[in-house]
ROSE-932126 format. One line per 10 residues: number of its first residue (from 1); their letters; for each residue x negated, y, z of C-alpha. Coordinates in nm, 2 decimals. Layout:
<nodes>
NUM> A> X:Y:Z ~ ...
</nodes>
This chain:
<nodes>
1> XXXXXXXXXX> -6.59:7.09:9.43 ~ -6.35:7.34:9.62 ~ -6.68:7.47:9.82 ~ -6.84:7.59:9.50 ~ -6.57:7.82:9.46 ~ -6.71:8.07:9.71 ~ -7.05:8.11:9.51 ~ -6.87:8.36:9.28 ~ -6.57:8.44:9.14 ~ -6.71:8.39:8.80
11> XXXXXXXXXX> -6.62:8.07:8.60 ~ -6.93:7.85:8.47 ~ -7.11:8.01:8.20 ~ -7.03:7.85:7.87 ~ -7.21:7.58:7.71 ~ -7.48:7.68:7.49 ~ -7.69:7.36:7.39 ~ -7.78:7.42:7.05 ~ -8.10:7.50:6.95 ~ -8.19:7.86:6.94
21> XXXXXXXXXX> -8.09:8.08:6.68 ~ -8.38:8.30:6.55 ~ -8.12:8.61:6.56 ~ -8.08:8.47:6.96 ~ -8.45:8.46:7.02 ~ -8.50:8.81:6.89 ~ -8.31:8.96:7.13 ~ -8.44:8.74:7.44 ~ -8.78:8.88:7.32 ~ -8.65:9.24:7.35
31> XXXXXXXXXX> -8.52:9.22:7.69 ~ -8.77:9.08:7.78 ~ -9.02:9.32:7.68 ~ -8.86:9.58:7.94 ~ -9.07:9.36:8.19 ~ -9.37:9.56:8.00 ~ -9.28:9.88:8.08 ~ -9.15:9.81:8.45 ~ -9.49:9.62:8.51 ~ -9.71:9.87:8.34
41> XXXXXXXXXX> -9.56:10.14:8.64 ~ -9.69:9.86:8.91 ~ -9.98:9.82:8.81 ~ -10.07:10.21:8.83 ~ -9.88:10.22:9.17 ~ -10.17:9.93:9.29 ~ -10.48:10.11:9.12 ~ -10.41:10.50:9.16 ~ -10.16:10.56:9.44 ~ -10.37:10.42:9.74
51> XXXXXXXXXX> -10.62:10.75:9.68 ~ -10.34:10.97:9.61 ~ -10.15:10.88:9.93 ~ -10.54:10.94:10.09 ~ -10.47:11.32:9.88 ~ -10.16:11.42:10.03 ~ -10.32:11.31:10.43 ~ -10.01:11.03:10.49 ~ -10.07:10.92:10.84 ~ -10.13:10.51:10.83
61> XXXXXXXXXX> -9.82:10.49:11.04 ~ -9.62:10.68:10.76 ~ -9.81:10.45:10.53 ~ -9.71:10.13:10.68 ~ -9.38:10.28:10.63 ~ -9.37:10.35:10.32 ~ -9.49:10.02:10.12 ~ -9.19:9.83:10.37 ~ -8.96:10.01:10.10 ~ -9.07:9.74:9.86
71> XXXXXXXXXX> -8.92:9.40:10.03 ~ -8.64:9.58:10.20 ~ -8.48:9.77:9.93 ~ -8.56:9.42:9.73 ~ -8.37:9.19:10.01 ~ -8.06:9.49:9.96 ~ -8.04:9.60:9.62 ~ -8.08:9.31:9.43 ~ -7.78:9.13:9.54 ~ -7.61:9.43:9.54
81> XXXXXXXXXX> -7.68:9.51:9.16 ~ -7.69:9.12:9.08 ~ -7.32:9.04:9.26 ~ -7.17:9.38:9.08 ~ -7.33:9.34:8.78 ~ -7.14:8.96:8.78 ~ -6.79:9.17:8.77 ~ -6.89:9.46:8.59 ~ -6.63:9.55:8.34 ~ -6.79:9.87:8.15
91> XXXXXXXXXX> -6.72:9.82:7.75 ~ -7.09:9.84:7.74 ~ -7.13:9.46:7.91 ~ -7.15:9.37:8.25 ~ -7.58:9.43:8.26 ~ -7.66:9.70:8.02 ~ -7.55:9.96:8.25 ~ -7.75:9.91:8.52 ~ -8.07:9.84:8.30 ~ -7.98:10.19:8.20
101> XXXXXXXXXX> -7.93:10.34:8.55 ~ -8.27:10.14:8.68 ~ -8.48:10.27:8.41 ~ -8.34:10.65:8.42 ~ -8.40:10.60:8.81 ~ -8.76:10.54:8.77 ~ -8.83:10.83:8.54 ~ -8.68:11.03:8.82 ~ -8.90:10.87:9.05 ~ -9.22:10.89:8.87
111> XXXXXXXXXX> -9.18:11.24:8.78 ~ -9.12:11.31:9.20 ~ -9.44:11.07:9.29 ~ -9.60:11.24:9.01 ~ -9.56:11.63:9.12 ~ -9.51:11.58:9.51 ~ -9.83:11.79:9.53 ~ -9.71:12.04:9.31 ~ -9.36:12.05:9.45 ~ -9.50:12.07:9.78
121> XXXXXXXXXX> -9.73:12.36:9.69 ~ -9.41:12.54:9.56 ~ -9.23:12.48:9.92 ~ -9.56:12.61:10.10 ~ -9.80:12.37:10.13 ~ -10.11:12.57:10.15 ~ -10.39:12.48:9.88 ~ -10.71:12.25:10.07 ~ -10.50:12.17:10.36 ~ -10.42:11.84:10.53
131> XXXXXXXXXX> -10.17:11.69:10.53 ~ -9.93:11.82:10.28 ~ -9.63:11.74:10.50 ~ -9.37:11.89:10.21 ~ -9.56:11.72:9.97 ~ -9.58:11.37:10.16 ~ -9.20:11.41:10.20 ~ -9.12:11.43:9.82 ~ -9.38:11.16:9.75 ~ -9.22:10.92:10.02
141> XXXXXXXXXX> -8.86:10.99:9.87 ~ -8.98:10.93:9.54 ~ -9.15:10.56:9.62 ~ -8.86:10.49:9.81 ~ -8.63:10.55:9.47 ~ -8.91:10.40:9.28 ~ -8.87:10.05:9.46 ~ -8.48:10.07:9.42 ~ -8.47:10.15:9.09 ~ -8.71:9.85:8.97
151> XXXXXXXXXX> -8.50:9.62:9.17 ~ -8.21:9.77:8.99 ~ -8.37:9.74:8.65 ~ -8.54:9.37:8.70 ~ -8.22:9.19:8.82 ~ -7.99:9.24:8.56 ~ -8.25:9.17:8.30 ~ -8.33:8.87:8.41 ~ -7.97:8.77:8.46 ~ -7.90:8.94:8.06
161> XXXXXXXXXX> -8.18:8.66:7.97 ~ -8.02:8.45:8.14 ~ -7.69:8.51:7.98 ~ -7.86:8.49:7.61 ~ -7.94:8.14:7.71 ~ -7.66:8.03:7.84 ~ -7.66:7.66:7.99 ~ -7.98:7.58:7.73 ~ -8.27:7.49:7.99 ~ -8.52:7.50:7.77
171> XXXXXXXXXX> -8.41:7.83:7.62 ~ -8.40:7.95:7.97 ~ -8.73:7.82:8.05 ~ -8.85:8.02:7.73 ~ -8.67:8.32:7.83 ~ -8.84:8.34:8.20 ~ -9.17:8.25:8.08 ~ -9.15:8.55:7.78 ~ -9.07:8.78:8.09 ~ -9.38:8.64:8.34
181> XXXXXXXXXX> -9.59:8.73:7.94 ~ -9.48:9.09:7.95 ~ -9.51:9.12:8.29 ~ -9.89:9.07:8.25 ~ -9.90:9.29:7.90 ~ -9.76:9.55:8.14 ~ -10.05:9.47:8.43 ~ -10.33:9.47:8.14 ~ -10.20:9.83:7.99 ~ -10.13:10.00:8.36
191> XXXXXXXXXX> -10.49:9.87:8.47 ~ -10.68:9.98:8.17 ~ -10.43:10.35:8.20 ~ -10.55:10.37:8.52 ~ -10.95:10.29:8.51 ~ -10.96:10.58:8.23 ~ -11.07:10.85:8.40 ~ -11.07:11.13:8.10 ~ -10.66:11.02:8.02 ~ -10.53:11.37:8.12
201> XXXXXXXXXX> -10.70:11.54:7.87 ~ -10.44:11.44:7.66 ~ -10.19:11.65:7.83 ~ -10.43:11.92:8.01 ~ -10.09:12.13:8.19 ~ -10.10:11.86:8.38 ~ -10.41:11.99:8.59 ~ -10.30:12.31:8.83 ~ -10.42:12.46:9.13 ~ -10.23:12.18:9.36
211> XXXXXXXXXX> -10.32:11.87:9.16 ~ -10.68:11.78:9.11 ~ -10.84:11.58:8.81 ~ -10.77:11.25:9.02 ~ -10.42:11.37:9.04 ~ -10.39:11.50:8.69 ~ -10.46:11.18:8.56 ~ -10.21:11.02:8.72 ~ -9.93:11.21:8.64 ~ -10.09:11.14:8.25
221> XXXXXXXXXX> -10.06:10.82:8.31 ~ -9.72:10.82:8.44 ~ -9.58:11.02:8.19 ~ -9.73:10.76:7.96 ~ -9.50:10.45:8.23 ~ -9.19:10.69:8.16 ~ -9.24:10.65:7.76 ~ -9.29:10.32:7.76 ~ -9.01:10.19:7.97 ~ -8.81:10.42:7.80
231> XXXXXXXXXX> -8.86:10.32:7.44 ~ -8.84:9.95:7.50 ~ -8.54:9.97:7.72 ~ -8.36:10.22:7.46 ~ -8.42:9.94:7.18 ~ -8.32:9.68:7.41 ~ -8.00:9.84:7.50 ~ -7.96:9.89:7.11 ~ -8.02:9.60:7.01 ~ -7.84:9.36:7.26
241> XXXXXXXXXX> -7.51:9.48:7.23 ~ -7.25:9.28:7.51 ~ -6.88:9.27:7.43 ~ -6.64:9.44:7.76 ~ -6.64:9.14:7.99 ~ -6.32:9.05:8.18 ~ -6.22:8.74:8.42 ~ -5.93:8.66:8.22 ~ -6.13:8.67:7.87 ~ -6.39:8.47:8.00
251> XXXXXXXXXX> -6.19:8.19:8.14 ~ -5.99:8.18:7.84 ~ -6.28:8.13:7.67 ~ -6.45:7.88:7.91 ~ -6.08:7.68:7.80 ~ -5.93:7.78:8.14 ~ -5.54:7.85:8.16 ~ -5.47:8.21:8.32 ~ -5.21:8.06:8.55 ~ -4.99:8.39:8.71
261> XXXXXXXXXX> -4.94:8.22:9.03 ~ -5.26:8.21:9.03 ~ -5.37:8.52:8.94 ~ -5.35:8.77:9.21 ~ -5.59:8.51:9.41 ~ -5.84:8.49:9.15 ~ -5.85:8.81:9.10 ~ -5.87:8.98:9.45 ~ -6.29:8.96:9.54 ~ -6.44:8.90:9.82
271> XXXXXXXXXX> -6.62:9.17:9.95 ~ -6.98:9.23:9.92 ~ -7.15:9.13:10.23 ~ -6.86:8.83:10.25 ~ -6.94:8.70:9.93 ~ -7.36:8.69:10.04 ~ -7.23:8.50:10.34 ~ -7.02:8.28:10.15 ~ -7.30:8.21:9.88 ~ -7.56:8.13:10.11
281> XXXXXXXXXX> -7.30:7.93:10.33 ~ -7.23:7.69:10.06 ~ -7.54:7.68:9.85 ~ -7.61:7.32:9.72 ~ -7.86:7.13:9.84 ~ -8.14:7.21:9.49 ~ -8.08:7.56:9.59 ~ -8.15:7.57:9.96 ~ -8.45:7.35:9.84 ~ -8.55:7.63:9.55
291> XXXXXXXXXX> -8.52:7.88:9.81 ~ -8.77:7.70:10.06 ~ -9.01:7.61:9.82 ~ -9.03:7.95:9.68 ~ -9.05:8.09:10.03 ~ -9.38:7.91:10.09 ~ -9.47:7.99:9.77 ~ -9.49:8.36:9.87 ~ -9.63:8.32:10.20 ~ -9.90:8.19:10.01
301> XXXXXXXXXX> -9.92:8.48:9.76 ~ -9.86:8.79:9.93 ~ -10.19:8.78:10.15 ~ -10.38:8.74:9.83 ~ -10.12:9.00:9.66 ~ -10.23:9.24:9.97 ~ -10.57:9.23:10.03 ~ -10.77:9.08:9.71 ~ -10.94:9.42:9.62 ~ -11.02:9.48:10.04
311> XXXXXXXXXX> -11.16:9.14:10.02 ~ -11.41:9.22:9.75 ~ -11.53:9.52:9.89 ~ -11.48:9.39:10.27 ~ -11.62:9.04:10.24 ~ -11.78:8.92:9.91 ~ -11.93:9.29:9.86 ~ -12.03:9.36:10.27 ~ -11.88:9.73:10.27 ~ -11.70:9.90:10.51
321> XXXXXXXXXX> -11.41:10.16:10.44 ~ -11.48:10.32:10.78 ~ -11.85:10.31:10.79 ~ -12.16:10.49:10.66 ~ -12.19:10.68:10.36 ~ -12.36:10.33:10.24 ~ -12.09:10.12:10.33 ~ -11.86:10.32:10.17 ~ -12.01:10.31:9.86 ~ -12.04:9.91:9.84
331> XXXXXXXXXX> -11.70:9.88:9.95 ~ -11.63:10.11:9.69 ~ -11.78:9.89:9.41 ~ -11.64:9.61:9.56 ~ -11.27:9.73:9.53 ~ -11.33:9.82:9.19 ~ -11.50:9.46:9.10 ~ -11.14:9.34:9.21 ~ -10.97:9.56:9.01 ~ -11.16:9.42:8.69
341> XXXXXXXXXX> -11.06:9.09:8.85 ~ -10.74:9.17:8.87 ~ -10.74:9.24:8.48 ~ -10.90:8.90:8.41 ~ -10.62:8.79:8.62 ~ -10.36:8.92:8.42 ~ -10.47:8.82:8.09 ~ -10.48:8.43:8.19 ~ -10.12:8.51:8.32 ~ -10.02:8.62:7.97
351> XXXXXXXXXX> -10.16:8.35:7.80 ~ -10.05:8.11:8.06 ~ -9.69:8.23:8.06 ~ -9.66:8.17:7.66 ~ -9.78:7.80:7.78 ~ -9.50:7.72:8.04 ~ -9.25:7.51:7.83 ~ -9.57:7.32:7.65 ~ -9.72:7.26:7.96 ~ -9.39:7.13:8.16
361> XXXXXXXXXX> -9.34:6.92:7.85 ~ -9.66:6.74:7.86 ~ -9.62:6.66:8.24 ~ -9.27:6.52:8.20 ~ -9.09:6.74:8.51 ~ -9.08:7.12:8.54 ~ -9.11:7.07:8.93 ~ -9.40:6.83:8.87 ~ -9.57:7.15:8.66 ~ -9.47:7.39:8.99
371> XXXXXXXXXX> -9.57:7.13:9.24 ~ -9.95:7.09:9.07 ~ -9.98:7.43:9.03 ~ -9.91:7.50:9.45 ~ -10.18:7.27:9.43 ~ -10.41:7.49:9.21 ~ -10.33:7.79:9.44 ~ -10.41:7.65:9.74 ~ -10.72:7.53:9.64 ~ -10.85:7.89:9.51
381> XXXXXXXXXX> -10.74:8.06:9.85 ~ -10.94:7.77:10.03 ~ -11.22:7.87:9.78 ~ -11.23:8.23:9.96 ~ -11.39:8.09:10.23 ~ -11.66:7.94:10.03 ~ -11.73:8.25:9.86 ~ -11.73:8.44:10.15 ~ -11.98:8.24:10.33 ~ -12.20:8.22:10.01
391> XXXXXXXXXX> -12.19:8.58:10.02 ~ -12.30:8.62:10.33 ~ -12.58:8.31:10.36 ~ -12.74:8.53:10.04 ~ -12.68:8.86:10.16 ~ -12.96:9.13:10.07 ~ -13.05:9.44:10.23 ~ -13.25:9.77:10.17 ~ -13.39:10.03:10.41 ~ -13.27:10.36:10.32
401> XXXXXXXXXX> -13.50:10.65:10.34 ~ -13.74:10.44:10.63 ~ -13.44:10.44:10.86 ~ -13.41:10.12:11.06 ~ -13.06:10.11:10.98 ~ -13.01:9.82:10.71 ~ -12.73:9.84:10.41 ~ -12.65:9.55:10.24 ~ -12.69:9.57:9.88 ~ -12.44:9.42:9.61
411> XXXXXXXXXX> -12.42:9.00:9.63 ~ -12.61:8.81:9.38 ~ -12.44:8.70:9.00 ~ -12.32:8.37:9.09 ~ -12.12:8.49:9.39 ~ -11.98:8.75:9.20 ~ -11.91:8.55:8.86 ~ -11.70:8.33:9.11 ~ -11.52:8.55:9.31 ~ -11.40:8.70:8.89
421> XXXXXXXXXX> -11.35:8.34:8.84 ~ -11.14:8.28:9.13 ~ -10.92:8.57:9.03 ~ -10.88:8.46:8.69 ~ -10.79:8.11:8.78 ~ -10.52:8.24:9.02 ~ -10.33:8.38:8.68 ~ -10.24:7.98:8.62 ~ -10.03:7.93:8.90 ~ -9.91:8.32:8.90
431> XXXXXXXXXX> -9.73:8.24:8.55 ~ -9.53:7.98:8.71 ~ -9.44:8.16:8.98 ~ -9.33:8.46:8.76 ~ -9.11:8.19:8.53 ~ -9.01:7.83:8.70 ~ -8.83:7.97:8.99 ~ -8.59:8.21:8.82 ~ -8.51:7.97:8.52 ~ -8.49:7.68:8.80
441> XXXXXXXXXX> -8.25:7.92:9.00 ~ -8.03:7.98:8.67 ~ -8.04:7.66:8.55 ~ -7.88:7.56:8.92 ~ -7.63:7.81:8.88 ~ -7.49:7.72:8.56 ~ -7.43:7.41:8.70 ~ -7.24:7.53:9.04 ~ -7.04:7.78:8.85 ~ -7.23:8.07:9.03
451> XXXXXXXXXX> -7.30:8.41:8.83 ~ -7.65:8.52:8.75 ~ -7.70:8.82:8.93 ~ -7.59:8.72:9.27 ~ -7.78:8.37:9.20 ~ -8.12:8.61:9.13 ~ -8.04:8.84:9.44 ~ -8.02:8.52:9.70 ~ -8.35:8.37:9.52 ~ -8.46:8.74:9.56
461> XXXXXXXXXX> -8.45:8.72:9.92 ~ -8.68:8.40:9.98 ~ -8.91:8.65:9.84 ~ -8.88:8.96:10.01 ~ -8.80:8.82:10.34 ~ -9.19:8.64:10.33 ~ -9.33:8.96:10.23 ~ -9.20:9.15:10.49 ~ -9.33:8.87:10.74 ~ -9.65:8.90:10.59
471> XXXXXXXXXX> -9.68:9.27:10.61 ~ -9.59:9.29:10.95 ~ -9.79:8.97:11.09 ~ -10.07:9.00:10.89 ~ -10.27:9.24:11.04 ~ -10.24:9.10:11.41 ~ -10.32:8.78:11.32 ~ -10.66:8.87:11.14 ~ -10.74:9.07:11.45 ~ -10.68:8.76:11.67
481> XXXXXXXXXX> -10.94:8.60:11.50 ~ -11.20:8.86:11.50 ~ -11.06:9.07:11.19 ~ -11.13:9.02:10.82 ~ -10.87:8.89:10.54 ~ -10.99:8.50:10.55 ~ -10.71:8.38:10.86 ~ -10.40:8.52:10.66 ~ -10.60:8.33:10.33 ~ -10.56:8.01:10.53
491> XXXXXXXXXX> -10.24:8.00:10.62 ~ -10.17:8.09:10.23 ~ -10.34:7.79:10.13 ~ -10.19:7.58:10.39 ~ -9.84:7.72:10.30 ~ -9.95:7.68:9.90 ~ -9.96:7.31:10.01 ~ -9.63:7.26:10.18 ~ -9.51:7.42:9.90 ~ -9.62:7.22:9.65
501> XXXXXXXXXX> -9.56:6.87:9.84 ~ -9.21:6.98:9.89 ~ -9.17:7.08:9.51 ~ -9.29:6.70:9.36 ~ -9.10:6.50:9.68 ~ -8.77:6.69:9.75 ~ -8.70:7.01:9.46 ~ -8.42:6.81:9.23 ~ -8.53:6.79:8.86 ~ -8.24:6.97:8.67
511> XXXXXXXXXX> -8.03:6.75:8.48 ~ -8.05:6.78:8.09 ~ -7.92:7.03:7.84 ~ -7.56:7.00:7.80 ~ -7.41:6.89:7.45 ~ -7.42:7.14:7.16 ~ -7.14:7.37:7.16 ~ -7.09:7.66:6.89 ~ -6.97:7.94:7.17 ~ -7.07:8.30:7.08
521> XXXX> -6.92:8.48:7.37 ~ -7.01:8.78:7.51 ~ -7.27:8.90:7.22 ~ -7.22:9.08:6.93
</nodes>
């Protein structure tokens, strides 16, 4: 079709049917083990940096600020990186270089996030004092390259897996769901970095008269990030070796003719911002579908995503960040009973994840797998409520010191057991979310001729764009209804719903693997 031509100036992928070589799957495991290393960065960012940022004295209007970073650099970079790294002509391959850049660009960034307070000492920030304005200005730069350097290093690895694949769906499947396991490797290593308290006695020069145990620690365990994404992206890189890329080469190969009439049109691109507007102008109709439903999807996540460990130490727990010395405290151990729920949830992620194609096998439909798992999620947000109000129905309290002021104490075991439950359960639906989407949006792309990194940056944006709507709307909306996380829980779960409904009536199934073809192209 003539209006598939503005998707990208790439020609269709090639054909790659056949069953997987061993030699293939090798090296879609070692991509996809970069996921580990990005993740395992993440996950300190959500355990550690919330008390640091308290540390350097950020202003809450600085903070609000800052953590927008993450969906706006997300709804820029990634089609930036993904439509670039489509026409990329390095004779290193058309992704490996920006793998490269994105994970030198995080070390960068760690280290700055890691010694802001030092830094900031050196340009005058006076020990004990607060806020550390130099010091909150080399952390904010440093989380603002943070953000753009995963977005950098995430895209083009999942559009190199989705290159090793090639037009196999089931490979592609396997190569999404391998990233969604790593992913939670990484969450399960970065959680149990970050709940060791003694880690930076392994590297005791990080301690110094601007940065505190707390604060020592974490620049152990980010040194620890930098290694790790360093030494599986280096063997990645090694590894998975792509041949120079070039229009001409590749439609030769697809068994186009290189007409020279034709030529200087082909091979004139559209700019940047034209070709977005083109893409998006003439998506077909299972894309603008994949893009809704994972829209919804998101809505539905990133209240959860947001506030799980505030509702633990909020609601189910009965603390108060801003109230007595008591409150504190429960809210305290509240936030960190999330936290070990937030490791339960990432190890049924993992497990889940290794269980995608099996489990979109037994139920016939990959959709019908995503659908029933919208399902899943909406029920468990519902299920806040229910906690919640169990929680409070069976709230204790003690008198402290004969004062008529009551605190409440911890809830009982079965509320707690379920709110852990609840959180591991939510790992289910989080694999498929992690895999089904991306391999759906490939899949789709192979078929409209579209290339992979601009097909990953538009579905990029039906995620980014929610979380900024979330972020911003949240917060007024609890307040309208009298504060708390529960409202912005509801509309998840209703928004889990719509999602899945649309998923099993109106997301196309994707048609079936093309025909074995022995094409090697682009690998060597």
């Amino acid at each position: 079709m003539e209006t598939e031509k503005h998707l990208s100036s790439l020609p269709p992928p090639p054909e790659t049917g056949a069953p997987p070589d061993s030699s293939n799957l090798k090296k879609i495991v070692v991509v996809a083990s970069i996921a580990a290393g990005v993740q395992f960065g993440w996950a300190l960012q959500l355990s550690l940096l919330t008390p640091y940022v308290q540390l350097l004295g950020i202003p809450h209007t600085w903070a609000a600020f800052i953590w927008l970073c993450g969906p706006i650099s997300g709804m820029l970079v990634q089609p930036i990186v993904g439509y670039h790294s489509d026409r990329c002509t390095s004779r290193f391959g058309r992704r490996r270089p920006f793998i490269a850049a994105g994970a030198a660009a995080v070390a960068v960034a760690v280290f700055l996030i890691g010694y802001a307070a030092d830094l900031g000492h050196l340009s005058g920030d006076p020990i004990g004092k607060s806020p550390k304005t130099r010091a909150i200005a080399v952390f904010v730069v440093g989380f603002w390259i943070l953000d753009v350097a995963n977005n950098m290093l995430q895209g083009p690895c999942r559009a190199l897996l989705a290159d090793l694949s090639g037009s196999n769906q089931k490979k592609t499947r396997l190569a999404n769901a391998l990233f969604s396991f790593f992913m939670a490797v990484g969450n399960v290593l970065g959680y149990a970095a970050g709940s060791y308290t003694h880690l930076y006695k392994m590297a005791p020069f990080t301690m110094t008269k601007a940065c505190d145990v707390y604060c020592a620690n974490l620049k152990t365990c980010f040194f620890i990030s930098i290694a790790l994404l360093s030494i599986l992206t280096v063997i990645a890189l090694t590894y998975v070796k792509e041949k120079k890329w070039s229009p001409e080469s590749e439609k030769a190969v697809a068994g186009g003719d290189v007409d020279e009439d034709d030529g200087p049109a082909e091979s004139a691109p559209m700019p940047f911002f034209g070709e977005i507007f083109a893409a998006l102008k003439n998506l077909q109709r299972p894309m603008w579908i994949l893009l809704l439903v994972t829209c919804l999807n998101w809505v539905a996540w990133f209240p959860f995503l947001l506030f799980d460990t505030d509702w633990m130490g909020r609601e189910v727990y009965g603390g108060n960040s801003d109230g007595s010395a008591e409150e504190v405290k429960l809210y305290d151990h509240g936030v960190r009973a999330g936290a070990l729920g937030l490791m339960l949830n990432s190890v049924v992620l993992g497990f889940t994840s290794l269980g995608v194609e099996m489990m979109a096998r037994k139920l016939g439909k990959v959709k019908r797998l995503w659908g029933i798992v919208n399902f899943i999620l909406a029920i468990c947000l519902a299920m806040t409520i229910l906690i919640t109000k169990k929680a409070e129905s069976g709230r204790r309290y003690a008198t402290v010191n004969g004062s008529a002021t009551k605190t409440p104490l911890a809830p009982s075991g079965g509320v707690y057991a379920g709110a852990l439950t609840l959180f591991a359960v939510m790992g289910i639906p989080q694999a498929i979310t992690y895999s089904v989407p991306f391999a759906l949006a490939s899949i789709f792309s192979n078929n409209s001729g579209a290339g992979q990194g601009l097909s990953l940056g538009v579905l990029n944006l039906s995620i980014v764009i929610p979380q900024m709507l979330v972020s911003v709307a949240s917060g007024p909306f609890d307040a309208l209804f009298g504060g708390g996380n529960l409202p912005a829980f509801v509309v998840g779960a209703v928004a889990a719903a719509a999602s899945g409904i649309l998923a099993l009536t109106y997301l196309p199934s994707p048609p079936p693997d093309m025909p074995a073809k022995a094409v090697t192209m682009g690998f060597h």
